[in-house]
N, C-alpha and C positions, 0 to 999 in steps of 0.2 A: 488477591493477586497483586503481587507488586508492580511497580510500572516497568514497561517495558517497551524496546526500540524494537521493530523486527522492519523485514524486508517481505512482500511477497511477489511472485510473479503472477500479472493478472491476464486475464486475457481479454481480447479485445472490449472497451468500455466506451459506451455511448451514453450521452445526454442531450434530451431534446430531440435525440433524432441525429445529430452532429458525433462522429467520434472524435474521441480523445485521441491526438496525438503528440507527438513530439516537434514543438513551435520550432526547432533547428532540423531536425533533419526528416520527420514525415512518421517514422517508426511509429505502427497503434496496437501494435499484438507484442506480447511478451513484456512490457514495460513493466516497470520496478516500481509497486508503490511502498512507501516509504510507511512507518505504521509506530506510534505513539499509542498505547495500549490503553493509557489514562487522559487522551485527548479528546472528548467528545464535543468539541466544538465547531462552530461553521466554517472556520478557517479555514482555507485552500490546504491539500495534501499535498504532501512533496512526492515527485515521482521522477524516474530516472529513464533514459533511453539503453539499450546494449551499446551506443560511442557517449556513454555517462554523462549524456546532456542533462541538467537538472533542471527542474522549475516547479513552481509551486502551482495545481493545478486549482482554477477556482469553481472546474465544475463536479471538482470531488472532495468536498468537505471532510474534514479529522474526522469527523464523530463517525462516518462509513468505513472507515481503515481502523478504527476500533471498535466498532459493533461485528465485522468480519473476524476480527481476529480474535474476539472475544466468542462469538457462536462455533467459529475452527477448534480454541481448545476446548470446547463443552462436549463438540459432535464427534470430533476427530483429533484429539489430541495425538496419535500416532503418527498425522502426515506432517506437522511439522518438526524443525530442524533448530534445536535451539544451540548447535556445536558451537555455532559462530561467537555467541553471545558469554560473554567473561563469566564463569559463574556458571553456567549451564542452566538447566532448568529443576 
């Protein structure tokens, strides 16, 4: 698999007990996480609000937003959407 950038829409995400939201304005359902296919490190994931607040979340590590996206196209390669992306899929 080549590398790849995607977007997903996730839905509500908890850690610890704490949900994840948007440090500016509250938003925890429907946020954008942002998803490097060939990232599998601890590094904070970047995630987006629907008023495109960004920030690097550090209770959702790279390697989650690549192991998801990577079991997505094995189980369900149909649900996603790769129009966006230069080149298609």
């Amino acid at each position: 698999m080549r590398n790849k950038i995607a977007e997903a829409e996730m839905p509500v995400l908890t850690k610890g007990g704490v949900v994840i939201a948007c440090p500016v304005c509250g938003q925890d359902d429907g946020l954008t996480l942002i998803i490097d296919s060939d990232d599998f490190t601890e590094t904070p994931s970047f995630m987006k609000c629907d008023d495109s607040h960004q920030w690097a979340e550090p209770r959702f590590p790279r390697r989650m937003g690549a192991e998801f996206l990577a079991l997505v196209e094995k189980t369900r390669p149909e649900s996603l959407d790769w129009s966006a992306i230069s080149g298609g899929n």
